[in-house]
TIZALO-270900 format. One record per residue (C-alpha): residue number from 1; residue in three letters; x, y negated, z. Coordinates in nm, 3 decimals. Each point is the difference from the previous one (the first is absolute). Example, Ala and Ser with C-alpha at 12.3 -4.5 7.8 and 13.67 -1.06 7.14 Angstrom:
2
num,residuo,xx,yy,zz
1,ALA,1.230,0.450,0.780
2,SER,0.137,-0.344,-0.066
//
This chain:
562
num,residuo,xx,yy,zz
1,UNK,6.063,5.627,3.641
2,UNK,0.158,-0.308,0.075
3,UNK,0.283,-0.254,-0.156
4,UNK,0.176,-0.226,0.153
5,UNK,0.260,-0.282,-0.254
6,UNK,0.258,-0.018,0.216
7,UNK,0.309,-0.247,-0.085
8,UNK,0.240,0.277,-0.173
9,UNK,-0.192,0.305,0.006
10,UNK,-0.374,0.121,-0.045
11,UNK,-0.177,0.169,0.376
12,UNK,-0.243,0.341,-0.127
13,UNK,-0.180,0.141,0.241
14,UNK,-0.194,0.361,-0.066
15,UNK,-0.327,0.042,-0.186
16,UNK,-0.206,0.214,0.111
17,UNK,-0.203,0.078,-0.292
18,UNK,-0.051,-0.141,-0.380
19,UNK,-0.269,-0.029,-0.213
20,UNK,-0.093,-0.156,-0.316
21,UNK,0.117,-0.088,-0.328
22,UNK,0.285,-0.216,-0.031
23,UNK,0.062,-0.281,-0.307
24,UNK,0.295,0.203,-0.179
25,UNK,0.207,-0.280,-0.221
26,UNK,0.131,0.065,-0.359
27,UNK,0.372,0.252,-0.011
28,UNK,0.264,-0.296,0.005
29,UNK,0.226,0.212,-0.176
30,UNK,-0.277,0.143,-0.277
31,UNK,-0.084,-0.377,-0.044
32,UNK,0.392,-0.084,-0.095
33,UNK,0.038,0.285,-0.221
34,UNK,-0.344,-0.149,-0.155
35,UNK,0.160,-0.315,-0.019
36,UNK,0.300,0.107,-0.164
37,UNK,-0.196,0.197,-0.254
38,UNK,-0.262,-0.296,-0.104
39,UNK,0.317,-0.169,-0.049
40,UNK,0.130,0.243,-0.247
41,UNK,-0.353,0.038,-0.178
42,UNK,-0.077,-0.225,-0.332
43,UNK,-0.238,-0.246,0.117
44,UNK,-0.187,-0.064,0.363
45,UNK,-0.117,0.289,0.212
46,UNK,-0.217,-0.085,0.285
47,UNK,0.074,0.112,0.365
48,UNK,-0.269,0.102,0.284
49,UNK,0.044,0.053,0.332
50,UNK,0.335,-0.128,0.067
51,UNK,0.107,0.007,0.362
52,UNK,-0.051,-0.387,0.168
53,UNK,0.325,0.018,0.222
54,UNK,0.278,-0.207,0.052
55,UNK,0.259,0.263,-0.164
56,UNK,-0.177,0.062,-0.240
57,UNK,-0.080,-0.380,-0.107
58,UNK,0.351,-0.047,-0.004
59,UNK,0.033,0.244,-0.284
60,UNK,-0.305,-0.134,-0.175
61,UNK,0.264,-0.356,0.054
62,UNK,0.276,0.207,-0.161
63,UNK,-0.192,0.072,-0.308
64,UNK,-0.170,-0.337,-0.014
65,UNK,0.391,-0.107,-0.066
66,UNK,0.065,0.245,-0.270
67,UNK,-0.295,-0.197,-0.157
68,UNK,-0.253,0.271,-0.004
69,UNK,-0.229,0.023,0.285
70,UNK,-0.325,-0.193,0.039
71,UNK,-0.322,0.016,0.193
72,UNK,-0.343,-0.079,-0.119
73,UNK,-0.272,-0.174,0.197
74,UNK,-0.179,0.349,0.085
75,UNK,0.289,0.139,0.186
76,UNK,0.113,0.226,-0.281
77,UNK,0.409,-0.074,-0.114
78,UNK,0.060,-0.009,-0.395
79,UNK,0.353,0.128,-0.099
80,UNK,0.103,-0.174,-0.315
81,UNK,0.253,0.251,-0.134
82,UNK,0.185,0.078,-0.352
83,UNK,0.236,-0.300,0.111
84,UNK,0.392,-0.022,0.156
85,UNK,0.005,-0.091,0.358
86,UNK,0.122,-0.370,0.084
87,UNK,0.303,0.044,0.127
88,UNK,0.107,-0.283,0.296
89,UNK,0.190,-0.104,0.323
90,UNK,-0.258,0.045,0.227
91,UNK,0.063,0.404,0.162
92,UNK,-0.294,0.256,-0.016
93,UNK,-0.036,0.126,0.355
94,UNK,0.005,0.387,0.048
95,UNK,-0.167,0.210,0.287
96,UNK,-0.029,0.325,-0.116
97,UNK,0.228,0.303,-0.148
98,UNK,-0.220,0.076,-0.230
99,UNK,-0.033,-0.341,-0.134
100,UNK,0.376,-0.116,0.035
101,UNK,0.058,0.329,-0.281
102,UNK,-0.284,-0.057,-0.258
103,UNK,0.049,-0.392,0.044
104,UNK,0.403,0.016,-0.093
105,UNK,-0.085,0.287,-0.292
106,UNK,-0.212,-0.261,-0.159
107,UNK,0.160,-0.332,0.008
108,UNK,0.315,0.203,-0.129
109,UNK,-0.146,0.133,-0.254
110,UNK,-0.149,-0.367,-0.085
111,UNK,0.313,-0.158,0.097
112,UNK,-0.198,-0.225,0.223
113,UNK,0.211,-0.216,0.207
114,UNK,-0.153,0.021,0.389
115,UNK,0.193,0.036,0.297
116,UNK,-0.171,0.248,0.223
117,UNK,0.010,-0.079,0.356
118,UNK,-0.038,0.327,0.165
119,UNK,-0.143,0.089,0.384
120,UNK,0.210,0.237,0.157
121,UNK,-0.200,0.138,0.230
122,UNK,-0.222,0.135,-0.261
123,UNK,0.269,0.068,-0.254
124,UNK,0.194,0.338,0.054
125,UNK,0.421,0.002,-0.029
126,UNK,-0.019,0.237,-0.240
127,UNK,-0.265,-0.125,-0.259
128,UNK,0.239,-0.308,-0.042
129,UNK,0.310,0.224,-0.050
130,UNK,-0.239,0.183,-0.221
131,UNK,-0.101,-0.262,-0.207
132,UNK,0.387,-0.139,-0.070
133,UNK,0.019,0.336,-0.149
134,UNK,-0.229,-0.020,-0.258
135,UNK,-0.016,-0.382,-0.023
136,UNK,0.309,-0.216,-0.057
137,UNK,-0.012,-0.256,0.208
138,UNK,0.238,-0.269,-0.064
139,UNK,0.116,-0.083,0.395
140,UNK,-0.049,0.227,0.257
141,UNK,-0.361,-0.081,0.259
142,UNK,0.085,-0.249,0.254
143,UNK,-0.162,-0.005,0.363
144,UNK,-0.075,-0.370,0.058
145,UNK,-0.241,-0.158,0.276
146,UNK,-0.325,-0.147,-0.165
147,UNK,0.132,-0.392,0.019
148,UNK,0.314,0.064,-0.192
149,UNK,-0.184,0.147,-0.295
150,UNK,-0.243,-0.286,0.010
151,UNK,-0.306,0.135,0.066
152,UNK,-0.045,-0.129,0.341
153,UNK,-0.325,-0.157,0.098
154,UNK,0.056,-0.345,-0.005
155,UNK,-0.175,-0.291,0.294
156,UNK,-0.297,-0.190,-0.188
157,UNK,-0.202,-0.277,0.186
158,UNK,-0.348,0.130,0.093
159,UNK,-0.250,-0.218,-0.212
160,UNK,0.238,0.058,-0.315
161,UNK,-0.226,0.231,-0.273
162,UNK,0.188,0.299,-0.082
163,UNK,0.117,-0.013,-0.357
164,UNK,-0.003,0.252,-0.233
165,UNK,0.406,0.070,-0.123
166,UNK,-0.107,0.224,-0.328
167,UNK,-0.265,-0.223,-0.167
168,UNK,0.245,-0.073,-0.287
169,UNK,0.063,0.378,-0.041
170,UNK,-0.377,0.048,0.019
171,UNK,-0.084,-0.258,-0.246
172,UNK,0.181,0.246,-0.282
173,UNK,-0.295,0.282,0.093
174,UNK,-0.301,0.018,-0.192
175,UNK,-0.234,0.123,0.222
176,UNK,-0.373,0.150,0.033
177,UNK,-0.290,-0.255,-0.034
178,UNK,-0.039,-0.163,0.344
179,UNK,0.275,0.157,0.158
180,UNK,0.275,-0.245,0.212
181,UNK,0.363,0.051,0.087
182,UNK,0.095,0.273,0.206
183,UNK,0.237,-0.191,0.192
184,UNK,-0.239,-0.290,0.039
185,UNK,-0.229,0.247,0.187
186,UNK,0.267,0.161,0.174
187,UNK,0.096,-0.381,0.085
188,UNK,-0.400,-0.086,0.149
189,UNK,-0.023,0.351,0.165
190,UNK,0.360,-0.126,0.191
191,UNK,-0.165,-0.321,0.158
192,UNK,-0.337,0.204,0.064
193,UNK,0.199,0.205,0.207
194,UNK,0.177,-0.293,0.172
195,UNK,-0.277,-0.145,0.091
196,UNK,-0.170,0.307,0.101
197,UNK,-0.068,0.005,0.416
198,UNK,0.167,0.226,0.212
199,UNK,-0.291,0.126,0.189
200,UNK,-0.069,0.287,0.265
201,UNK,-0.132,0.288,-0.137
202,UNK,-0.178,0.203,0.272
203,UNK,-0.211,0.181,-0.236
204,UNK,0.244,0.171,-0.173
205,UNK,0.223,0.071,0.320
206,UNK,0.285,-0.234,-0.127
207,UNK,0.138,-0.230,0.189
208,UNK,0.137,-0.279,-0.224
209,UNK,0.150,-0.230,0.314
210,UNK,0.344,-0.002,-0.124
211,UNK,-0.047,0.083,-0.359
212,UNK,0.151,-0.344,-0.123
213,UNK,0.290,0.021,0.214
214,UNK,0.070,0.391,-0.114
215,UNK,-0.051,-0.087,-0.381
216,UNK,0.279,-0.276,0.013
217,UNK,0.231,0.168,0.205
218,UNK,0.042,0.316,-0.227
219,UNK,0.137,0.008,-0.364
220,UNK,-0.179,0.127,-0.218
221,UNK,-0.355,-0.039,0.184
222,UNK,-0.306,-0.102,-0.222
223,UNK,0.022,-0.349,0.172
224,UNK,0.332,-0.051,-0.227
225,UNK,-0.037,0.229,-0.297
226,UNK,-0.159,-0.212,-0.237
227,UNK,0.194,-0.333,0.008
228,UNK,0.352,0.175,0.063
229,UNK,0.208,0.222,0.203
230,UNK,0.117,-0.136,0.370
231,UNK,0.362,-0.143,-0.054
232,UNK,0.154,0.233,0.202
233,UNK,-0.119,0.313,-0.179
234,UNK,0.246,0.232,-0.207
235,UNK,-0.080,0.056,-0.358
236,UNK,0.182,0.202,-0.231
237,UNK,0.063,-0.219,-0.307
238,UNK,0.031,0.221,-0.341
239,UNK,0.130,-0.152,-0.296
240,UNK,-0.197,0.104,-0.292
241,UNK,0.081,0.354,-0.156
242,UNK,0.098,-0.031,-0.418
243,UNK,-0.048,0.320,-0.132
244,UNK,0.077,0.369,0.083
245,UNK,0.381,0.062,0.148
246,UNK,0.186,0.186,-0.238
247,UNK,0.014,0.322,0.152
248,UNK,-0.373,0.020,0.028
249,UNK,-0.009,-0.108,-0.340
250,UNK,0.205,0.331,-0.099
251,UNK,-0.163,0.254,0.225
252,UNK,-0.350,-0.140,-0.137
253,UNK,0.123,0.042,-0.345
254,UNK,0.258,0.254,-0.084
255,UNK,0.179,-0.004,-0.335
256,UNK,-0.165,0.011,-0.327
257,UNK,-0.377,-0.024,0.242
258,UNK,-0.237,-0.304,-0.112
259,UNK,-0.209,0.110,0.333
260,UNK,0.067,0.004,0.342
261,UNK,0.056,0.258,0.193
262,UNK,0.040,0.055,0.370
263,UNK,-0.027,0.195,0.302
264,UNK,0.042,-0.205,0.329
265,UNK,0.075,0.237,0.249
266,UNK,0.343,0.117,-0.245
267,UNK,0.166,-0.308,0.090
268,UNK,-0.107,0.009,0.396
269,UNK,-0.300,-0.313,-0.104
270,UNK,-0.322,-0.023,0.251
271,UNK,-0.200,0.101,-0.295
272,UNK,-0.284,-0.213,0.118
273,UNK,0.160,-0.298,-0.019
274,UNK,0.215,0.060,-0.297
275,UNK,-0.293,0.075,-0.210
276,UNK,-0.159,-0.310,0.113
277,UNK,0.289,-0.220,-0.144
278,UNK,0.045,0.222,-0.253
279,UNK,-0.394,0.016,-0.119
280,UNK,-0.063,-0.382,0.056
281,UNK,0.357,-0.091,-0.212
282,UNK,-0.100,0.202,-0.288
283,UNK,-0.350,-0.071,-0.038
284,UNK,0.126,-0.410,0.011
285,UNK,0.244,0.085,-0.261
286,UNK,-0.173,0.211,-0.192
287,UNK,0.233,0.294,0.015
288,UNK,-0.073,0.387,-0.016
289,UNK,0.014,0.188,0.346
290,UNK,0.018,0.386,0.094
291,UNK,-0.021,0.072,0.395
292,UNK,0.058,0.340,0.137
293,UNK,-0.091,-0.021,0.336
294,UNK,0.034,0.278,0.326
295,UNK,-0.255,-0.126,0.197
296,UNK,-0.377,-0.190,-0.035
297,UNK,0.031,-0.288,0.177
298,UNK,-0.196,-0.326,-0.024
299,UNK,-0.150,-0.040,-0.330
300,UNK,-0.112,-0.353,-0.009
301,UNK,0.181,-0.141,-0.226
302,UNK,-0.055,0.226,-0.321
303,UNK,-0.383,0.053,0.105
304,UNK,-0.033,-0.343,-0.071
305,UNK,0.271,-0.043,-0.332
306,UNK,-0.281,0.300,-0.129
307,UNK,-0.259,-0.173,0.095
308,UNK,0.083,-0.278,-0.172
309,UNK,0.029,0.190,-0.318
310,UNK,0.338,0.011,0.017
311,UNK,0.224,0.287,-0.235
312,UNK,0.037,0.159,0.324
313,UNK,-0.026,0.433,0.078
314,UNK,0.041,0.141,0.340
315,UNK,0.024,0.386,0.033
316,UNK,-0.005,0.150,0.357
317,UNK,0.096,0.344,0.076
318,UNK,-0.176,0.041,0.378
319,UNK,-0.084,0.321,0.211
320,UNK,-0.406,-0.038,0.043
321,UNK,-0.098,-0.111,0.278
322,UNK,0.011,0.257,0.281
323,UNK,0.193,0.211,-0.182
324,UNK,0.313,0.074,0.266
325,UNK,0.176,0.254,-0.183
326,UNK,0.074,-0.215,-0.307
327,UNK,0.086,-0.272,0.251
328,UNK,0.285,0.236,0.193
329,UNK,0.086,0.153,-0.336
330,UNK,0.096,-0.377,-0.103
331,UNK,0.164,-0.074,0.350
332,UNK,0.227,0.316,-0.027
333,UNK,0.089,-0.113,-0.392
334,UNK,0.092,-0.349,0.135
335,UNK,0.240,0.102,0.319
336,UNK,0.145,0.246,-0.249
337,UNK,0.099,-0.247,-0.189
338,UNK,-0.246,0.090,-0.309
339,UNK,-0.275,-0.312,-0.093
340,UNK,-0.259,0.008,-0.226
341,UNK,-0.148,-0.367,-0.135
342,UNK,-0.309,-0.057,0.197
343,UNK,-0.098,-0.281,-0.212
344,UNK,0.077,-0.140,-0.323
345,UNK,-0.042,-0.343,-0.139
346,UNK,0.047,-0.125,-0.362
347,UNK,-0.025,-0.313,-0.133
348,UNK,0.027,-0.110,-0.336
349,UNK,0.151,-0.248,-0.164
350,UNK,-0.185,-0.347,-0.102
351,UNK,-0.243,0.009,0.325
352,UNK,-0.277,-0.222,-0.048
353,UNK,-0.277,-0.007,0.294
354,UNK,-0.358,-0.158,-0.052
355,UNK,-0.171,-0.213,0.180
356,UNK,-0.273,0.090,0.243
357,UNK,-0.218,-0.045,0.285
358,UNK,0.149,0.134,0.307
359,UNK,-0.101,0.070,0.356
360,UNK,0.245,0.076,0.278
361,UNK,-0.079,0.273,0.219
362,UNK,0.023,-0.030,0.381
363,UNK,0.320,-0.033,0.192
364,UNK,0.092,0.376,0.052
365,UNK,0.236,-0.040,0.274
366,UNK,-0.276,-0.233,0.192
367,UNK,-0.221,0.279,-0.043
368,UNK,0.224,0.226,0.127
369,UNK,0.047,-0.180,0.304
370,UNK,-0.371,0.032,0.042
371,UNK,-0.033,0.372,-0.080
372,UNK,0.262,0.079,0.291
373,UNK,-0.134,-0.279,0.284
374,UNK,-0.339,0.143,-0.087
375,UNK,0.105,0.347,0.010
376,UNK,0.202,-0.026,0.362
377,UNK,-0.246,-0.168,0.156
378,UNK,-0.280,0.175,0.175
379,UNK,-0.367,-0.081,-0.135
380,UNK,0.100,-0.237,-0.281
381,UNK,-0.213,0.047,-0.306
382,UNK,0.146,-0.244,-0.290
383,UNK,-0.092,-0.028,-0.348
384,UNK,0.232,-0.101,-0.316
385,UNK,-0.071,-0.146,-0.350
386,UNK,0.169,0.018,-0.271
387,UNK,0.319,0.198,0.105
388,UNK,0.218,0.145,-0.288
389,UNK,-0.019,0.388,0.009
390,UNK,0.273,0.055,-0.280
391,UNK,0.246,0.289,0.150
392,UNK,0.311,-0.210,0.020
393,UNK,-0.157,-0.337,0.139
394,UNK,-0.259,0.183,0.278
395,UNK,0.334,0.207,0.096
396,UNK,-0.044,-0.047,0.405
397,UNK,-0.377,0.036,-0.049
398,UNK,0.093,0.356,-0.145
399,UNK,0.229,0.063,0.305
400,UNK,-0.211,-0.136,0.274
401,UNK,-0.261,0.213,-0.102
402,UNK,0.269,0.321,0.029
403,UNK,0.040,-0.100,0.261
404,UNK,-0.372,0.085,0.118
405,UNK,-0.148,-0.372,-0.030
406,UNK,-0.393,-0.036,-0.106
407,UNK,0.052,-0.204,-0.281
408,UNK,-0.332,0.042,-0.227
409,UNK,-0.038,-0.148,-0.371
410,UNK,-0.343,-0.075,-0.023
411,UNK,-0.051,-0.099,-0.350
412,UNK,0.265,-0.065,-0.287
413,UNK,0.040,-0.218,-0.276
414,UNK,0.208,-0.072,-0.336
415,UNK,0.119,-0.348,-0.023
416,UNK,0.284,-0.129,-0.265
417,UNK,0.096,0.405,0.006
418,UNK,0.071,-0.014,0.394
419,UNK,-0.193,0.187,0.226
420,UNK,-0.141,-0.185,0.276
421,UNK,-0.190,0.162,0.267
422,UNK,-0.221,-0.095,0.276
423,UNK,0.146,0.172,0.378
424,UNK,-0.135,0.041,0.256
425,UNK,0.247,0.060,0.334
426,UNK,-0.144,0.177,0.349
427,UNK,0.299,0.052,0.288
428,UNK,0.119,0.360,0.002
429,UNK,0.275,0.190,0.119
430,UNK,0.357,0.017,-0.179
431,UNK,0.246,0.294,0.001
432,UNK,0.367,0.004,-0.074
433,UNK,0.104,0.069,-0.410
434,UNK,0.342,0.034,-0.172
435,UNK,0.029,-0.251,-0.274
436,UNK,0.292,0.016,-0.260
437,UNK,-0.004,-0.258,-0.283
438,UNK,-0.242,0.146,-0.191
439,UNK,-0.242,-0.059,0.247
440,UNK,0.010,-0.368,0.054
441,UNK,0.187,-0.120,-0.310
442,UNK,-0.269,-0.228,-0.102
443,UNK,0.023,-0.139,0.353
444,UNK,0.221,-0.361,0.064
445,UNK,-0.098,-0.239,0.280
446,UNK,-0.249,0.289,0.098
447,UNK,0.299,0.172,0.180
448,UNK,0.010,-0.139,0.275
449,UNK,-0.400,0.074,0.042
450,UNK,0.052,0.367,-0.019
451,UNK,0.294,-0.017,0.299
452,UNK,-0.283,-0.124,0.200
453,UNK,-0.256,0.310,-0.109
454,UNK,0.260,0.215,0.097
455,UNK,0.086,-0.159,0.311
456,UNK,-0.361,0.040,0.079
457,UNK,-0.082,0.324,-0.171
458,UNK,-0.010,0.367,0.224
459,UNK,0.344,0.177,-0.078
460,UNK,0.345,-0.042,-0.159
461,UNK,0.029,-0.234,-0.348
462,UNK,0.327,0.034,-0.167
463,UNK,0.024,-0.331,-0.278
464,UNK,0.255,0.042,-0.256
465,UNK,0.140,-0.204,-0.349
466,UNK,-0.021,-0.328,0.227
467,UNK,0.366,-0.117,-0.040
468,UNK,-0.147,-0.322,-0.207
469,UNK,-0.081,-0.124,0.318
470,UNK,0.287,-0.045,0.109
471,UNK,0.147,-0.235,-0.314
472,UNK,-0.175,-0.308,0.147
473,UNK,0.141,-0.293,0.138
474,UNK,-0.061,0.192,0.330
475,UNK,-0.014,0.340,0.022
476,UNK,-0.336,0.052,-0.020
477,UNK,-0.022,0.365,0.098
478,UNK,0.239,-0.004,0.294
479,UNK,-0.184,-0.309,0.137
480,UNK,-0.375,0.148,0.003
481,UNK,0.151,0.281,0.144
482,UNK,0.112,-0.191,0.296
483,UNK,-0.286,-0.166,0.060
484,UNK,-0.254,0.328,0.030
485,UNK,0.224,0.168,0.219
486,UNK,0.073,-0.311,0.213
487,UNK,-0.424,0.005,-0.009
488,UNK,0.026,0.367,0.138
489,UNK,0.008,0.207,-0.363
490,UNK,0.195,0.317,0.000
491,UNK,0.197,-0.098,-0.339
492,UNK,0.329,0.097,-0.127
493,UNK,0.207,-0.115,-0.326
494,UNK,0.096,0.279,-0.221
495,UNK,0.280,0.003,-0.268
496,UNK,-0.296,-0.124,-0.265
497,UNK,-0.328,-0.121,0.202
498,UNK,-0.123,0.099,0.322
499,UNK,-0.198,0.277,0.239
500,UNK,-0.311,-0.135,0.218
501,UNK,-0.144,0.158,0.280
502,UNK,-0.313,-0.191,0.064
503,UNK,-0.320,-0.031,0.225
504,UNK,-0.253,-0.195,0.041
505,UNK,0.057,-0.260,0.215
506,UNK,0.231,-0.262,0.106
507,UNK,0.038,-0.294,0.191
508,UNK,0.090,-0.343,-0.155
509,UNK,0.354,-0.089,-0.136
510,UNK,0.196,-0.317,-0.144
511,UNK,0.015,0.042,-0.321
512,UNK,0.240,-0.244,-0.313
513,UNK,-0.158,0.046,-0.289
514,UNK,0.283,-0.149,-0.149
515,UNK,-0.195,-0.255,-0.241
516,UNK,-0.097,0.339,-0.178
517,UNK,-0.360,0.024,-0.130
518,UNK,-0.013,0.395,-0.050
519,UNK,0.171,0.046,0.387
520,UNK,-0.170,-0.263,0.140
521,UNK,-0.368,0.146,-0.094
522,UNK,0.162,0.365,0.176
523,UNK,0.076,-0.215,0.295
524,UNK,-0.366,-0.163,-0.015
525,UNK,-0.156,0.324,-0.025
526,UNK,0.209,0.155,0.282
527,UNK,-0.088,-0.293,0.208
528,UNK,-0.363,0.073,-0.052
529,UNK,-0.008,0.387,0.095
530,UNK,0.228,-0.111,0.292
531,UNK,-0.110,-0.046,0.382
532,UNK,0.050,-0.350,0.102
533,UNK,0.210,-0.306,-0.199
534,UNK,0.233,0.058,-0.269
535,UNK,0.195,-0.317,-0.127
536,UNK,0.065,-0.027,-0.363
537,UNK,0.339,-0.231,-0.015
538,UNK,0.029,-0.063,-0.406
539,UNK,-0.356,0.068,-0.109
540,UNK,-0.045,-0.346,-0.154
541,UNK,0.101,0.168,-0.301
542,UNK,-0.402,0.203,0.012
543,UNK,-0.142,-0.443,-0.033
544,UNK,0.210,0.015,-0.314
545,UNK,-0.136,0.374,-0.125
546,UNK,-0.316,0.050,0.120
547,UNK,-0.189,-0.392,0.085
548,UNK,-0.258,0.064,0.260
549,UNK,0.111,0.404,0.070
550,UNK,-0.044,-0.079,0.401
551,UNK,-0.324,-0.142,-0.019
552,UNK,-0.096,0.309,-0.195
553,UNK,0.097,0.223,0.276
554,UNK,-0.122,-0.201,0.236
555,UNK,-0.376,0.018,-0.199
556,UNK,0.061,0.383,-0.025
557,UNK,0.070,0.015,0.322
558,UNK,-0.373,-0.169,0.130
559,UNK,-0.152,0.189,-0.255
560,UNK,-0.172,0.243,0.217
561,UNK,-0.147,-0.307,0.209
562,UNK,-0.171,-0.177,-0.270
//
């Protein structure tokens, strides 16, 4: 394998093989949700394993604002919770769904002042209509380029020492014993980077020529992350949300009801991201909660609120595993018209959540991404630590291996009431599925990872319930689509998702990843089972993500040759 930093666009050239074990970082999104929930708990929990990436160091800035994030001298952060967030001028930036909802259900339940300045390329259409539905917001979002909103990088002379803009904020945090400022670290780690050389990396297969050039010439690269956004780039600015709108307030909370009460899907909601404004606002506020939901989905979110002993029960109502007839029976209910709660959730009123010691598992849609490259390309052998098995997070490991992949869990472990498991990946031949929502419902970014299985898979695979793609900025569906068939996939849009024909080779393709983490990783992954180059125009976005991913191919890739 070989990867070439071009000026706009990333150069991958096939792998022939990989083997080893990869360095999987902490779940970006598990390590919010942690966040969020230390902040809720009555004193300081203590964080391990947090991912060390640019986006995810800008949320670690977010909360360093709010005045409760802090990071001790041993690498673990301290969450000092049981406190209201500081509200303040300065916007907290935004790049993911998932975040944008449980972010605006909490500071409007807190009535926390922040302007969220929102990525649209990450950000779906319809989560923000979404989220005015539940949320008042008091003027509508605004689409506004980076400089405008005042969060543009600005010029500093070269020998001036970078100075650290929340000190004053961090003064008002009592900390651990020996622990410093988070943003003072995040402040030295900035100039250790800048004065980091740009080297050639023949070892690792990366060529790092025009690296420099390619960092500054893209928003949103790692190169530019960590100071500010390039002036040029469009944010969506969010004025804080107050409170519940008051027609959510009356379908939560009927007449003569002290508890809420709701069932998404009856008012046409995406009930995964309606619970997750829903769930985050009332366990801020304190308020009782009762979810009726028709499908599984992602269960992050109240994994963690029970974890952290939160008045939290969740009540599932799935077929067992393997067992088709209940899964058609349910199928033929639901296009009749007839749906039966597949999970429940209650919360009770006065939530209170302890503090703990908690360790984030690995990044599941990183792993993913590993599981398929390893699994399409002949002779790879890879390893993986530390991978969250839990039904509704290891979703496309669950349909990968339907799929006929030889994914193996060699020994399995209980950690904060997760399952983590140790894989280990060989290359095998795929064959075409049908999957209907209730097959990949846990499954988010990892979509665009299973369009590649099929387009590489033996037979026909017919994808349905994807229509959430297309509620981005861009349509997200109708633009992937384009690009596998313009790279030689038999693929065709149906009224809800699409139908693959695959096999098992291709040649290389252009490929815009569209500043999209989840599609750019599909497009990496394509470009590795792929004869000759495949250029990757957007992909900065994966510097961002996943620090260092490239080189870890590239390592995989030479693993054999050690």
């Amino acid at each position: 394998m070989e990867v070439f930093l071009l000026e706009n666009a990333v150069e991958i050239k096939r792998s022939k093989r990989l083997k080893g074990q990869p360095v999987l970082q902490g779940d970006g999104l598990t390590g919010f949700q942690a966040l969020l929930m230390g902040a809720l708990a009555e004193g300081p929990t203590r964080l391990e394993n947090l991912p060390d990436s640019p986006w995810f160091r800008d949320i670690l800035q977010d909360f360093i604002r709010m005045g409760y994030a802090q990071q001790a001298l041993d690498g673990h952060w301290t969450i000092h919770g049981g406190s209201a967030p500081v509200s303040g001028p300065e916007p907290l930036r935004v790049r993911h769904e998932a975040e944008l909802l449980t972010l605006a259900g909490f500071l409007a339940a807190k009535d926390c002042r922040r302007t969220l300045a929102i990525d649209p390329a990450c950000v779906s259409g319809e989560a923000m209509e979404l989220l005015g539905r539940i949320l008042k917001l008091e003027t509508p979002p605004e689409l506004v380029s980076a400089a405008e909103a005042g969060m543009a990088a600005e010029a500093a002379a070269p020998e001036a020492p970078m100075e650290d803009p929340y000190a004053e904020e961090n003064a008002g945090i009592v900390g651990d014993e020996g622990s410093v400022s988070a943003s003072a670290l995040a402040m030295r780690l900035l100039q250790e980077d800048g004065e980091a050389e740009e080297e050639e990396a023949p070892e690792s297969g990366v060529s790092r020529k025009r690296k420099k050039a390619s960092r500054a010439a893209e928003p949103g690269s790692a190169g530019s992350l960590e100071a500010a956004p390039a002036p040029n780039q469009e944010v969506i600015l969010l004025a804080a949300p107050t409170g519940l709108t008051p027609k959510t307030a009356s379908l939560l909370r009927p007449a003569g009801s002290a508890s809420a009460v709701c069932k998404p899907s009856d008012f046409g909601w995406d009930e995964y991201q309606a619970k997750l404004t829903l769930l985050s606002f009332h366990l801020a506020s304190g308020q009782a909660l009762d979810l009726s939901l028709s499908k599984s989905g992602p269960d992050w979110l109240e994994t963690l609120a029970a974890q952290f002993g939160g008045p939290i029960r969740v009540e599932k109502n799935e077929a067992p595993e393997g067992d088709e007839l209940a899964r058609r029976i349910a199928r033929q209910m639901r296009a009749a018209g007839k749906t039966e709660a597949m999970t429940r959730i209650r919360l009770s009123a006065g939530a209170k959540l302890k503090t703990q010691t908690y360790t984030i598992p690995a990044d599941i849609t990183l792993a993913s991404a590993y599981c398929l490259a390893a699994t399409l390309i002949k002779g790879s052998d890879v390893t993986l630590e530390n991978v969250p098995l839990n039904p509704s997070r290891a979703g496309f490991i669950s349909a990968l291996r339907r799929m006929g992949a030889d994914i193996e869990v060699v020994s399995r472990r209980e950690k904060n009431g997760e399952g983590l498991g140790l894989l280990r990946v060989r290359s095998a031949d795929l064959f075409g599925k049908r999957f209907a929502a209730d097959n990949h419902s846990g499954l988010r970014d990892e979509i665009f990872l299973l369009m590649v299985a099929a387009a590489c898979a033996e037979g026909e695979t017919v994808l349905r319930d994807v229509t959430y793609l297309r509620k981005h900025d861009h349509d997200l569906l109708k633009a992937f689509t384009a690009a596998l068939k313009a790279a030689g996939v038999e693929i065709g849009e149906i009224e809800d998702g699409v139908v693959i024909r695959g096999r098992p080779d291709y040649d290389g393709s252009a490929y815009d990843c569209m500043g999209h983490p989840g599609l750019a990783l599909a497009c990496l992954v394509m470009g590795l089972k792929s004869h000759g180059a495949s250029t990757l125009k957007g992909a900065s976005c994966l510097d961002g993500r996943y620090p260092g991913l490239f080189d870890q191919m590239a390592v995989l890739a030479a693993g054999d040759k050690a």
